[in-house]
SELOTI-742966 format. One record per residue: residue in three letters; y, x, z of N, C-alpha, C, O in turn. Coordinates in Angstrom, 3 decimals, padded with zeros to 6 digits. Each point is the difference from the previous one (the first is absolute). Layout:
BEGIN
{site ALA, {Y, X, Z}, {Y, X, Z}, {Y, X, Z}, {Y, X, Z}}
...
***
This chain:
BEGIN
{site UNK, {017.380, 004.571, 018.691}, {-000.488, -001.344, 000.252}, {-000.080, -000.767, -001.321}, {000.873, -000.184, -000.848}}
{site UNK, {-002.186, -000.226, 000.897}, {000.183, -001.093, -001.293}, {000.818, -000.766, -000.620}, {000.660, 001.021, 000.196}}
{site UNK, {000.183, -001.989, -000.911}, {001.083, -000.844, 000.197}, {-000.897, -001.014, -000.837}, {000.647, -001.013, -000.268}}
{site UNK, {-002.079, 000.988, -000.273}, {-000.687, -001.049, -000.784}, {-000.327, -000.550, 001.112}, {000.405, -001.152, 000.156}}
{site UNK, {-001.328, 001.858, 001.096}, {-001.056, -000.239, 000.608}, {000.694, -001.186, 000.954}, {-000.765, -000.731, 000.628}}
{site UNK, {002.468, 000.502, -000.494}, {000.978, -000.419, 000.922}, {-000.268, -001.487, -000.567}, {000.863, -000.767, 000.426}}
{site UNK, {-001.973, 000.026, -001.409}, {000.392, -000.908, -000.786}, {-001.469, -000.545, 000.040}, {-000.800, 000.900, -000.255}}
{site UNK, {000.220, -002.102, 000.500}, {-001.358, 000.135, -000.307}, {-000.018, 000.140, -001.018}, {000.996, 000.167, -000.703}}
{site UNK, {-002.629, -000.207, 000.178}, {-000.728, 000.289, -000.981}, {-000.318, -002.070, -000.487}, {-000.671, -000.876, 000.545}}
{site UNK, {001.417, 000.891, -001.583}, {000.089, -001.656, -000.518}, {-001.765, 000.014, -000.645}, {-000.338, 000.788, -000.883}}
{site UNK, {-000.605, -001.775, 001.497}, {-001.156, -000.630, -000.737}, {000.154, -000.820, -000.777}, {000.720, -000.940, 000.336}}
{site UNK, {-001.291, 000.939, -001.626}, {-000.076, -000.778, -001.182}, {-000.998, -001.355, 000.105}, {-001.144, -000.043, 000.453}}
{site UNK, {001.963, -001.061, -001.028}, {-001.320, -000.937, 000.102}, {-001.331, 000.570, -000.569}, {-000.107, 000.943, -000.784}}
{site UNK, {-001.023, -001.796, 001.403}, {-000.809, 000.187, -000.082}, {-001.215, 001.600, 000.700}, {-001.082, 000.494, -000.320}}
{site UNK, {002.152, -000.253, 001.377}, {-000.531, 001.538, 000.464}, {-000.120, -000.635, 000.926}, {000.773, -000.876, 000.387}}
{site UNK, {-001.937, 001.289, 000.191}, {-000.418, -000.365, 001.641}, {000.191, 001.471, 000.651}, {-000.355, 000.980, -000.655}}
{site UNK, {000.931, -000.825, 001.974}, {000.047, 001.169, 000.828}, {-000.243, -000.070, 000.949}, {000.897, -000.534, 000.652}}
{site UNK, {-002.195, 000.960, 000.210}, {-000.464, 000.190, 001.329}, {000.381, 001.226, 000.416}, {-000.138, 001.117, -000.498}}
{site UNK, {000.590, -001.467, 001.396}, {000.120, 001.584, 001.203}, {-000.868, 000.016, 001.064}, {000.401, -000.724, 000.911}}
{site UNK, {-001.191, 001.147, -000.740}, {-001.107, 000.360, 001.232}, {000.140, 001.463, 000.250}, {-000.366, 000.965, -000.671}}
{site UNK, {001.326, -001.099, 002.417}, {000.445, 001.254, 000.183}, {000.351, 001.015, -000.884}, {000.977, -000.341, -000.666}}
{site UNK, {-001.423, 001.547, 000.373}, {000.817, 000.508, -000.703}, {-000.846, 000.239, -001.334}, {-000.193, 001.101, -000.516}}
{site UNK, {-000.131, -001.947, 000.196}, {-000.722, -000.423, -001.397}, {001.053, -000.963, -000.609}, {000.416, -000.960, 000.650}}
{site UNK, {-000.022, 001.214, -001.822}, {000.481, -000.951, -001.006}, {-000.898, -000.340, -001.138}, {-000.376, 000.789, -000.867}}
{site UNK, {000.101, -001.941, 000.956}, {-000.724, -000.451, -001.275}, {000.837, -000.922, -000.842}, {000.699, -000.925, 000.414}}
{site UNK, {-000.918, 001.417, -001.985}, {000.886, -000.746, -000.740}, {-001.162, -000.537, -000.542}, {-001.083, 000.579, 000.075}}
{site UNK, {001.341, -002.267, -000.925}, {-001.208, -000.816, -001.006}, {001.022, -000.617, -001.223}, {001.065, -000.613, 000.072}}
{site UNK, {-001.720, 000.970, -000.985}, {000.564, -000.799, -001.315}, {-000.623, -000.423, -001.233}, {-001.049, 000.585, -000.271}}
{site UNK, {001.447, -001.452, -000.525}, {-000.532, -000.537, -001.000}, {-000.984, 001.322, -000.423}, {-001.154, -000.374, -000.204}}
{site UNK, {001.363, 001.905, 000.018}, {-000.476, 000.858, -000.876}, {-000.786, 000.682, 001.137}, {-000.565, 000.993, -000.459}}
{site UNK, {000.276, -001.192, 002.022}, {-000.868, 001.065, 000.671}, {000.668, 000.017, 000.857}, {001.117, -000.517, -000.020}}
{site UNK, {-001.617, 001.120, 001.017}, {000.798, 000.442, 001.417}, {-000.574, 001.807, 000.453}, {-000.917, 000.808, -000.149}}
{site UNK, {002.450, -001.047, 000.863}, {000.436, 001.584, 000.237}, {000.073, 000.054, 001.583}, {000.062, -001.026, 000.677}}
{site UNK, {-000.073, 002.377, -000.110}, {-000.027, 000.169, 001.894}, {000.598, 001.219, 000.190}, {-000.288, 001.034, -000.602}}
{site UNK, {000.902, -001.134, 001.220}, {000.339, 001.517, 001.093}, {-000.018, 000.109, 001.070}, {-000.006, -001.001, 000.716}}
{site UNK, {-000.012, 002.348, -000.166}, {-000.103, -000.156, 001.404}, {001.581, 001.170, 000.555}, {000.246, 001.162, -000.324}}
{site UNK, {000.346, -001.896, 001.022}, {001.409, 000.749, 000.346}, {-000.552, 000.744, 001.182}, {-001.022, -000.065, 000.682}}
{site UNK, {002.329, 000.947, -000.722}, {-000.323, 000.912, 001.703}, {000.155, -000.496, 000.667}, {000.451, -001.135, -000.152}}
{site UNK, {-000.834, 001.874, 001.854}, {000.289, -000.765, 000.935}, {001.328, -000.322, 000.304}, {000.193, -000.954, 000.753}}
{site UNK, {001.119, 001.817, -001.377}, {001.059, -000.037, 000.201}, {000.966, -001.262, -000.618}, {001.136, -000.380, 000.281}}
{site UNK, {-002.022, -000.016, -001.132}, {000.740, -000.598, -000.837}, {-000.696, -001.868, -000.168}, {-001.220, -000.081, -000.144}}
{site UNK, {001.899, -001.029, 000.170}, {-000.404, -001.053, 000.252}, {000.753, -000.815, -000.919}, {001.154, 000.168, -000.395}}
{site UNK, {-002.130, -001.245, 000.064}, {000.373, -001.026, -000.868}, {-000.214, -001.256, 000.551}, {-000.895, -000.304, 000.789}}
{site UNK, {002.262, -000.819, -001.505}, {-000.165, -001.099, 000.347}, {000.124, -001.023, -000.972}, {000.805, 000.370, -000.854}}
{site UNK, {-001.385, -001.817, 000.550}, {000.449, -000.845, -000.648}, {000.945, -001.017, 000.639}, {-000.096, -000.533, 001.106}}
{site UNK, {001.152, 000.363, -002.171}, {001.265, -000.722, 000.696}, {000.098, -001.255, -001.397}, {-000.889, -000.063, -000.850}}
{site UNK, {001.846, -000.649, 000.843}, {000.154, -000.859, -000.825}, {000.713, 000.124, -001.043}, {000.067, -000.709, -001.004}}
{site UNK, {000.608, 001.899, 001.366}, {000.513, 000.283, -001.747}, {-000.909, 001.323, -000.676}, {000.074, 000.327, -001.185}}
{site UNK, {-000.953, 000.358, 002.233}, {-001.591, 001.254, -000.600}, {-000.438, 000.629, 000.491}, {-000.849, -000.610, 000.649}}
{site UNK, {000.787, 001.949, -000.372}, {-000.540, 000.805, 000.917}, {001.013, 000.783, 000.339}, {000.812, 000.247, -000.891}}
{site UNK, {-000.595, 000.345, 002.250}, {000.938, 000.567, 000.293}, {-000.763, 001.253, 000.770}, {-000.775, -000.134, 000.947}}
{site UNK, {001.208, 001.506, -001.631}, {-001.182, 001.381, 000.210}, {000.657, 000.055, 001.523}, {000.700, -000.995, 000.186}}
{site UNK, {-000.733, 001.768, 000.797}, {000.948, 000.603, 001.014}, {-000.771, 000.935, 000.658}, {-001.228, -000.015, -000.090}}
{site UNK, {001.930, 000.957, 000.850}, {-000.457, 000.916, 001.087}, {000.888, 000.262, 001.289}, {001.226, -000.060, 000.100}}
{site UNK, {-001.736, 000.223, 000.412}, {000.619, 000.551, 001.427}, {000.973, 001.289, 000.063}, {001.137, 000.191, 000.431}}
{site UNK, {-002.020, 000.524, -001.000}, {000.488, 001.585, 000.007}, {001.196, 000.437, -000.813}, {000.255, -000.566, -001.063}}
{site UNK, {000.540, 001.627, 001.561}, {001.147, 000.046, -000.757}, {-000.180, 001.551, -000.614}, {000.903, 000.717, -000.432}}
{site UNK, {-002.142, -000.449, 000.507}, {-000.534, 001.116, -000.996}, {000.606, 000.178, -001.599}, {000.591, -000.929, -000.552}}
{site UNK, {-000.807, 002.170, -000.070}, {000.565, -000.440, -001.557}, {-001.619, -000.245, -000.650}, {-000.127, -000.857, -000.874}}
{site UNK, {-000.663, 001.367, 001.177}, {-001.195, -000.516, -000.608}, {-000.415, -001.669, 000.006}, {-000.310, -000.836, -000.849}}
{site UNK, {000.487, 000.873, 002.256}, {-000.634, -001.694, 000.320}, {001.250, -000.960, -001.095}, {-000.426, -000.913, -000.708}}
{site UNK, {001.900, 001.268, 000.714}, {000.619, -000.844, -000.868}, {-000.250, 000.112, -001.240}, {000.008, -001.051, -000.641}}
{site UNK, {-000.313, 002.362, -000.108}, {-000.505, 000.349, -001.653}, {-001.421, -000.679, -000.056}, {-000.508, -000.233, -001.096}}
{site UNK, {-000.047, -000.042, 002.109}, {-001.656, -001.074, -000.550}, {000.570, -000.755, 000.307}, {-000.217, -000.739, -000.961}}
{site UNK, {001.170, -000.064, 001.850}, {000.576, -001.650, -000.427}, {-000.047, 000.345, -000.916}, {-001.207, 000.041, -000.235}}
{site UNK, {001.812, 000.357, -000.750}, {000.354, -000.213, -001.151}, {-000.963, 000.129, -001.340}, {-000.087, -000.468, -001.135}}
{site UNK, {-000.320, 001.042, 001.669}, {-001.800, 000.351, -001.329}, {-000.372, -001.383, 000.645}, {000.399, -000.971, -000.642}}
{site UNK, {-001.365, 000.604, 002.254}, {-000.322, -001.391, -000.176}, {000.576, -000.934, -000.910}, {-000.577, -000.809, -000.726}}
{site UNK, {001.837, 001.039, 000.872}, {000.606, -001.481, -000.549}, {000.291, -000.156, -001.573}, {000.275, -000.971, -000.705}}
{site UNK, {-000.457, 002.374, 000.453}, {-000.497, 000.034, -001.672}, {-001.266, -000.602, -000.042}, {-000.166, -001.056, -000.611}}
{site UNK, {-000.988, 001.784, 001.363}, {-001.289, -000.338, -000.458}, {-000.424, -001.293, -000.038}, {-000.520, -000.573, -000.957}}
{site UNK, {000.826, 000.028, 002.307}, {000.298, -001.445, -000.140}, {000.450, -000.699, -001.015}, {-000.722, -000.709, -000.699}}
{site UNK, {001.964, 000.859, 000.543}, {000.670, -000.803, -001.402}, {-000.724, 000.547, -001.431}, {000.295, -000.593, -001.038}}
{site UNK, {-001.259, 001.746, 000.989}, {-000.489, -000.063, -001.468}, {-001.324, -000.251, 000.148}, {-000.540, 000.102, -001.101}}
{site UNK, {-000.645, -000.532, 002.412}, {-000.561, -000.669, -000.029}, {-000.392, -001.754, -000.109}, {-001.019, -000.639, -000.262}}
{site UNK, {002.668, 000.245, 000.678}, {000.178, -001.145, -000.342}, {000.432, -000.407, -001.287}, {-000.053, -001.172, -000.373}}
{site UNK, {000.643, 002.464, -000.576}, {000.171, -000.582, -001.541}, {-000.958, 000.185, -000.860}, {-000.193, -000.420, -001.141}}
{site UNK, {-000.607, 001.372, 002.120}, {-001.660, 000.094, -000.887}, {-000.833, -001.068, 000.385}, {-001.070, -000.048, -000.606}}
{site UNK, {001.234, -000.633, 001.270}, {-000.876, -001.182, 000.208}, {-000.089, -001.256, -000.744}, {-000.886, -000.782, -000.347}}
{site UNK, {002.337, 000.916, 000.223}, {000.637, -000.956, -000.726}, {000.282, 000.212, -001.536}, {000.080, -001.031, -000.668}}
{site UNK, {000.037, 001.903, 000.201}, {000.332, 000.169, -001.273}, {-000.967, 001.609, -000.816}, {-000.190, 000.069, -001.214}}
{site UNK, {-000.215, 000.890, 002.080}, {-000.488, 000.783, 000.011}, {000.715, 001.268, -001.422}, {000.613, -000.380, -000.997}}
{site UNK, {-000.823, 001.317, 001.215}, {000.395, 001.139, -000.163}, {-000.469, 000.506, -001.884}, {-000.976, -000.483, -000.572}}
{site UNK, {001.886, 001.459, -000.044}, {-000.242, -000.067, -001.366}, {000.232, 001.308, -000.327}, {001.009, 000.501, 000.496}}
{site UNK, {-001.861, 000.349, -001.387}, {000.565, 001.095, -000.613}, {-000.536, 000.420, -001.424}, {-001.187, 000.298, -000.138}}
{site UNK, {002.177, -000.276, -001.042}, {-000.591, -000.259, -001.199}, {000.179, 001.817, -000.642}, {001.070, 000.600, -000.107}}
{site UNK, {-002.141, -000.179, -000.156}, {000.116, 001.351, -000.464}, {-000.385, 000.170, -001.716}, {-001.036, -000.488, -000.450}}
{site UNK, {001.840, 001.107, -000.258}, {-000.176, 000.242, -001.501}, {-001.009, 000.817, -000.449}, {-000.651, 000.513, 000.910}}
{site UNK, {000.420, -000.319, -001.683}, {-000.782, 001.590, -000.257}, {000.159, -000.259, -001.626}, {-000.380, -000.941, -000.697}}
{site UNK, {001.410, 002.689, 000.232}, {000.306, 000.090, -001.268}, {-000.645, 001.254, -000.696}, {-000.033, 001.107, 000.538}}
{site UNK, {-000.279, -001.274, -001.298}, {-000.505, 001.451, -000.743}, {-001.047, -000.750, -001.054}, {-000.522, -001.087, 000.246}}
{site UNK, {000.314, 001.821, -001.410}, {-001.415, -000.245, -000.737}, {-001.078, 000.692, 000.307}, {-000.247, 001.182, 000.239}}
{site UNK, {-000.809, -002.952, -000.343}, {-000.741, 000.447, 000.571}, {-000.295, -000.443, 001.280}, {-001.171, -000.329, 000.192}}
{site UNK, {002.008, 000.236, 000.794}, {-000.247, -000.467, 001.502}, {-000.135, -001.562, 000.155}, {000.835, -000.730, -000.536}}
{site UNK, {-001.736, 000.286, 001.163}, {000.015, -001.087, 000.600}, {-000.990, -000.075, 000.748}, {-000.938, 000.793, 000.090}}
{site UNK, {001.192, -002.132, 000.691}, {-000.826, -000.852, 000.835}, {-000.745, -001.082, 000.377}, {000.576, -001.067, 000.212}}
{site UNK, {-001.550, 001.145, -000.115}, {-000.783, -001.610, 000.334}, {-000.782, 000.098, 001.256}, {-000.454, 000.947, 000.642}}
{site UNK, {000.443, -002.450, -000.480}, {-000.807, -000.331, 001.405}, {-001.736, -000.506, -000.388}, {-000.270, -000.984, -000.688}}
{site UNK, {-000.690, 001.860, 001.276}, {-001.164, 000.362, -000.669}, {-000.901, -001.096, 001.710}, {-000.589, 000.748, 000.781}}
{site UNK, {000.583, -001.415, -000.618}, {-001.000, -000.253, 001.219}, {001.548, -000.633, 000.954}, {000.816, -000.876, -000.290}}
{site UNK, {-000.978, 002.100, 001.881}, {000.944, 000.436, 000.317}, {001.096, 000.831, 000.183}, {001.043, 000.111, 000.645}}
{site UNK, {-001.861, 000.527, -001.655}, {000.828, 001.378, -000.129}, {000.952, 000.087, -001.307}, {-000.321, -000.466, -001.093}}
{site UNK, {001.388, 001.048, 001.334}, {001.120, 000.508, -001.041}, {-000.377, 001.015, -000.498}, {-000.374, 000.847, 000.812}}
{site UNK, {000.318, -000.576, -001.883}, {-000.733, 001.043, -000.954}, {001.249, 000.427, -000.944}, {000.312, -000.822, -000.861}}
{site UNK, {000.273, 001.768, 000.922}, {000.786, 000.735, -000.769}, {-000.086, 000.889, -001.190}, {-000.988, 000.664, 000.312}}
{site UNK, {001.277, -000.324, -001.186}, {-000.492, 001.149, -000.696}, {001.952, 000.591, -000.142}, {000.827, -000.787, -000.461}}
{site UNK, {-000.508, 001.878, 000.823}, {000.905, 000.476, -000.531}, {000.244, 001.847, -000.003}, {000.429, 000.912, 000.707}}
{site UNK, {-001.002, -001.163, -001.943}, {-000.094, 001.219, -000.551}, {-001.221, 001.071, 000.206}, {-000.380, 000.954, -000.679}}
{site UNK, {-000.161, -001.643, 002.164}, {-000.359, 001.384, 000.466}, {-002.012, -000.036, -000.834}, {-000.387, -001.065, -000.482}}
{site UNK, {-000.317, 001.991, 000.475}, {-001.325, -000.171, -000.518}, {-000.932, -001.494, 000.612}, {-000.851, -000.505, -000.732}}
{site UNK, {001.082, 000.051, 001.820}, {-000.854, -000.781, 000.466}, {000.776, -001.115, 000.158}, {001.077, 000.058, -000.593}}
{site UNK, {-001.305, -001.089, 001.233}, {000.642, -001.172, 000.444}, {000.213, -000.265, 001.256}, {-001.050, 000.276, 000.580}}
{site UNK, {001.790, -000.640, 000.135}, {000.947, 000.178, 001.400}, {-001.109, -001.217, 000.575}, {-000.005, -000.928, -000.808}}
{site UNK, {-000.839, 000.703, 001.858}, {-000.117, -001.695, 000.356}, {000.778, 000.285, 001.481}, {000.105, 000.879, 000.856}}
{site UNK, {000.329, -002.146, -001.145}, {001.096, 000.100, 001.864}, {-000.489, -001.491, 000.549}, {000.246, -001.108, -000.477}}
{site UNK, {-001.216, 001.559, 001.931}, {-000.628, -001.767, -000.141}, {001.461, -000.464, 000.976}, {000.948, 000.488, 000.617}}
{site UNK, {-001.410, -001.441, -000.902}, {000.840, -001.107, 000.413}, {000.343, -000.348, 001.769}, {-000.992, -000.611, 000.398}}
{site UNK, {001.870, 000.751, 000.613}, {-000.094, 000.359, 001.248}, {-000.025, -001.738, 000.444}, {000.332, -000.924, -000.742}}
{site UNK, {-000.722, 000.838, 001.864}, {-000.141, -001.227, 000.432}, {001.956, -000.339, 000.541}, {000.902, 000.620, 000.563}}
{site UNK, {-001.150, -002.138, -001.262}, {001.122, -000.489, 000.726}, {001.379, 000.152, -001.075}, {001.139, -000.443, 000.149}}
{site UNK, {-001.781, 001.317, -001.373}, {001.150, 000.041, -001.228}, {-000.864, -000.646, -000.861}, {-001.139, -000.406, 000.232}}
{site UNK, {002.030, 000.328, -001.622}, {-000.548, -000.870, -000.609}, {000.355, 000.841, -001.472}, {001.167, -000.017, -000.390}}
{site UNK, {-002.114, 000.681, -000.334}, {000.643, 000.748, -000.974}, {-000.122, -000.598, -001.216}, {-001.180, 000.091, -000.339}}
{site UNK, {001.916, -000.737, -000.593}, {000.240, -000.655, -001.565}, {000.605, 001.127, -001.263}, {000.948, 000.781, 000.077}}
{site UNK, {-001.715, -000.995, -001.012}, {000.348, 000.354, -000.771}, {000.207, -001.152, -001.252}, {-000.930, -000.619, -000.517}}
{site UNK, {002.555, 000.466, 000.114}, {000.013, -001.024, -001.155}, {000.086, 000.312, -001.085}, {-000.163, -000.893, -000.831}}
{site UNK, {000.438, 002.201, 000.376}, {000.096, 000.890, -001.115}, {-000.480, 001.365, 000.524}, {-000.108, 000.455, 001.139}}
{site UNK, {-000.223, 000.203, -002.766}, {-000.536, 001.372, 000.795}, {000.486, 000.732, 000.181}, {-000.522, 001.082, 000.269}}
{site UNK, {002.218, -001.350, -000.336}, {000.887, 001.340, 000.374}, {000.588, -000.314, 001.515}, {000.517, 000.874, 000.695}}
{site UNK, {-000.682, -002.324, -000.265}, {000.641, -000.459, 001.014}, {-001.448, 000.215, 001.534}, {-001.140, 000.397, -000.242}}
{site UNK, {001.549, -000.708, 001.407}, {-000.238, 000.312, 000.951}, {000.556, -001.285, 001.576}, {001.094, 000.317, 000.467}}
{site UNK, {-001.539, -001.146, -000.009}, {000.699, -000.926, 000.950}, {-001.144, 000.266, 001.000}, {-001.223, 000.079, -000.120}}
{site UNK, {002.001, 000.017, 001.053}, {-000.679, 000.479, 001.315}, {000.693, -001.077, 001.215}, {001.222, -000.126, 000.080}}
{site UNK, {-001.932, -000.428, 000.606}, {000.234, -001.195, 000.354}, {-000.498, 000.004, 001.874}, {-001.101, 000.519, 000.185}}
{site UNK, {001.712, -000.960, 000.907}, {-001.092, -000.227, 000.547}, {000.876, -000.546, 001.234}, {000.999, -000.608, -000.385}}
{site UNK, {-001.182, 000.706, 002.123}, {001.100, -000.800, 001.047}, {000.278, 001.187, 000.923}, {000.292, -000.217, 001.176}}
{site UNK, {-000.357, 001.262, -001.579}, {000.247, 000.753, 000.924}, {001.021, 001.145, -000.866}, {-000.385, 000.632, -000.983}}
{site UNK, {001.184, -000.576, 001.339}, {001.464, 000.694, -001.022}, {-000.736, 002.268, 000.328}, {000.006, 000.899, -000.842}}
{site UNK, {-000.371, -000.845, 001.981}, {-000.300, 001.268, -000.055}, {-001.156, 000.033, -001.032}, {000.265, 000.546, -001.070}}
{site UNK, {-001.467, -001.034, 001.233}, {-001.113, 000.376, -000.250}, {000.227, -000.484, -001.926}, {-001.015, 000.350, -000.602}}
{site UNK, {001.881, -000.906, -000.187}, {000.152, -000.139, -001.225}, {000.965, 000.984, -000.459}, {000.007, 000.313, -001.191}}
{site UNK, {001.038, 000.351, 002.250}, {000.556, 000.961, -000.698}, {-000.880, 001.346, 000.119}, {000.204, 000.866, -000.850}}
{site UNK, {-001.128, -000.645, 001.809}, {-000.777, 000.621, -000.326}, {-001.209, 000.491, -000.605}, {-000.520, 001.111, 000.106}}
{site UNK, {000.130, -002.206, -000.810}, {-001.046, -000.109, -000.934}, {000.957, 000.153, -001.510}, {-000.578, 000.480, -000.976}}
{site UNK, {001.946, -000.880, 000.857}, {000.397, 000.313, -001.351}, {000.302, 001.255, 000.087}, {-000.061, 000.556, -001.096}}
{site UNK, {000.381, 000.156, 002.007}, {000.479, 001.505, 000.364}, {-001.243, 000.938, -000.177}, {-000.047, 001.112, -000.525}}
{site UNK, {-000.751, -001.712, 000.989}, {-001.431, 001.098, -000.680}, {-000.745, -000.553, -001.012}, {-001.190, 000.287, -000.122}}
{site UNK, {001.896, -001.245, -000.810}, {-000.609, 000.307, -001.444}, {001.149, 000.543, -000.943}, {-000.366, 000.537, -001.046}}
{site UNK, {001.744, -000.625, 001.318}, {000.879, 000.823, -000.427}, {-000.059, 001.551, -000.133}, {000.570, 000.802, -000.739}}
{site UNK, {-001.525, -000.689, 001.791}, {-000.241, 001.530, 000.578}, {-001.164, 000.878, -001.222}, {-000.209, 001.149, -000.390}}
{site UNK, {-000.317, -002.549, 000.150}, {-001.056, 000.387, -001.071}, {000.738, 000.760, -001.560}, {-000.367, 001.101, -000.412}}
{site UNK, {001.296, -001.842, -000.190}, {000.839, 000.648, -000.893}, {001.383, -000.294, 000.296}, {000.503, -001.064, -000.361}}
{site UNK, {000.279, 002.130, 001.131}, {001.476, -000.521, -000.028}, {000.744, 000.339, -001.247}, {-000.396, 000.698, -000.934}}
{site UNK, {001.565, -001.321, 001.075}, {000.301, -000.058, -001.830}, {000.851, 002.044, -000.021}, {000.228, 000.776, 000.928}}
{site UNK, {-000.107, -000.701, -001.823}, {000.464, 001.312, -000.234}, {001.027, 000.181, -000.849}, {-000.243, -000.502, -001.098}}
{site UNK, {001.299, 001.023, 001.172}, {001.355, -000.036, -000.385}, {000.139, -000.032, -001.187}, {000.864, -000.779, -000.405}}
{site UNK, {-001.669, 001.628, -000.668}, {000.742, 000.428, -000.989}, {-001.161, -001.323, -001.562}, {000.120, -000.167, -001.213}}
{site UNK, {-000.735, -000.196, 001.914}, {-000.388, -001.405, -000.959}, {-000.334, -001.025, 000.483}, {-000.518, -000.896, -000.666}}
{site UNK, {000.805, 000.799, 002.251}, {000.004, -001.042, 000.629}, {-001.362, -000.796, 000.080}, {-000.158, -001.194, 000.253}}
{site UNK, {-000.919, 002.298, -000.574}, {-001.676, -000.599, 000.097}, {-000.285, 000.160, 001.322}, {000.173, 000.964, 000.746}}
{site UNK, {-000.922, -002.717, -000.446}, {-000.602, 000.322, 001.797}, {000.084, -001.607, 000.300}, {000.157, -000.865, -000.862}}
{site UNK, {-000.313, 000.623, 002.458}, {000.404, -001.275, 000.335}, {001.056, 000.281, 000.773}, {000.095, 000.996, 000.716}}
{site UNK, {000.908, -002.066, -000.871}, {001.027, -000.223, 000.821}, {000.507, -001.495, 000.542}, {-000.256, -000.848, -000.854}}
{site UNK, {000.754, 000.418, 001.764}, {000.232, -001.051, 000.499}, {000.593, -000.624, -000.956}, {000.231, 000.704, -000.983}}
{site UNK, {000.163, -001.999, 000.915}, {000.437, -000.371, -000.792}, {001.509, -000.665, -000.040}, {000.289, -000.772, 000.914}}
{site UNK, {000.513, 000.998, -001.765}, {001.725, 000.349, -000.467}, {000.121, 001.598, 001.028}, {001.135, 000.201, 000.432}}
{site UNK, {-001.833, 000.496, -000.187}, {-000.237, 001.811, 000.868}, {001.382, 000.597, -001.410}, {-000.012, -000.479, -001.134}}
{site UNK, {000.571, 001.059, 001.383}, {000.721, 000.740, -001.203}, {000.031, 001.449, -000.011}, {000.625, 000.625, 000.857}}
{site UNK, {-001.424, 000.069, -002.012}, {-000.235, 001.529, 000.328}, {000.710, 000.466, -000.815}, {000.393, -000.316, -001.124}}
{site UNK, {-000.180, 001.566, 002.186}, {001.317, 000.893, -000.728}, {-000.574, 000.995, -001.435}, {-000.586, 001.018, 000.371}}
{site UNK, {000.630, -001.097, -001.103}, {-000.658, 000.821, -001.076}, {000.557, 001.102, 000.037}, {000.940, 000.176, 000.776}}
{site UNK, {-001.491, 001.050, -001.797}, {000.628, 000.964, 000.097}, {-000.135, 000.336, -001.160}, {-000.864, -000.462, -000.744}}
{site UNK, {001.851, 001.467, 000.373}, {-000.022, 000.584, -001.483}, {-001.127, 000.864, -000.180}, {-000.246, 000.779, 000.921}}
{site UNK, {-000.878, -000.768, -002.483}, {-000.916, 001.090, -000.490}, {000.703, 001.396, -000.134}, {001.058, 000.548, 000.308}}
{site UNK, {-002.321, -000.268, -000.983}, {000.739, 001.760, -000.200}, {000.308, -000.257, -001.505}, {-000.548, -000.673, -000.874}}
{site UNK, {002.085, 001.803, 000.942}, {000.901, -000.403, -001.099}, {-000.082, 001.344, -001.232}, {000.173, 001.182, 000.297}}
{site UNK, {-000.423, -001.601, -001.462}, {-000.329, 001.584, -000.899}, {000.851, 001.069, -000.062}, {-000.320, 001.008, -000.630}}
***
């Protein structure tokens, strides 16, 4: 059983939350977000937030209380404050710029990487070794930094590639004469 889900889900000023049946809609200064829960599972607004619940004393139906009431609570801090992931990229030679919409990479390889830009993130580049990936939805930004990481992950023994940023890689010793 959950022991979060036992607690509502606290709304931040400035978040509006409609529930229409089993639709949750979240609205905020930065965009609005929706889900749609199972039939098992029901939401309510109360005066201190939303309170997830179900009927069933299933272990599934209680483990999605508990994902709802995550998803909930990080659609409401993405609304409100929205979501961040800053990725490095070290090596000579490598960098990045934002060409149009697209992120355009060069690292290492013969051609140049373009990664367009997915709706609903927001990709910055403020230097050309740096990387800020921005957007209100916490899945869909860790997965857009996860597949440009994918493009060069860093590699142990000189630490060339992109990696998240303060990421700490384990190096390894060269070959010794």
């Amino acid at each position: 059983m959950s022991r979060l889900a036992r607690n509502p889900v606290p709304v931040l000023d400035g978040v509006d939350v409609t529930i229409n049946g089993q639709d949750v809609i979240v609205k905020g200064p930065k965009g609005e977000m929706k889900i749609t829960l199972i039939k098992q599972l029901s939401a309510e607004k109360t005066e201190t937030g939303i309170l997830v619940g179900t009927d069933s004393e299933k272990p599934f139906h209680q483990n999605m209380k508990g994902t709802v009431w995550s998803l909930i609570s990080g659609m409401i801090r993405g609304v409100k404050e929205g979501f961040e992931k800053k990725l490095e990229i070290n090596g000579v030679g490598y960098r990045a710029q934002i060409r149009g919409k697209d992120l355009v990479m060069q690292l290492g390889y013969s051609h140049e990487i373009v990664y367009p830009q997915p709706e609903g993130v927001k990709i910055e580049c403020p230097t050309p070794t740096e990387i800020v990936i921005s957007g209100v939805d916490k899945q869909q930004v860790g997965q857009t930094a996860s597949e440009i990481v994918k493009f060069r992950p860093p590699e142990p023994y000189k630490g060339k590639g992109i990696k998240y940023a303060g990421q700490q890689i384990l190096r390894k010793e060269g070959k010794k004469k």
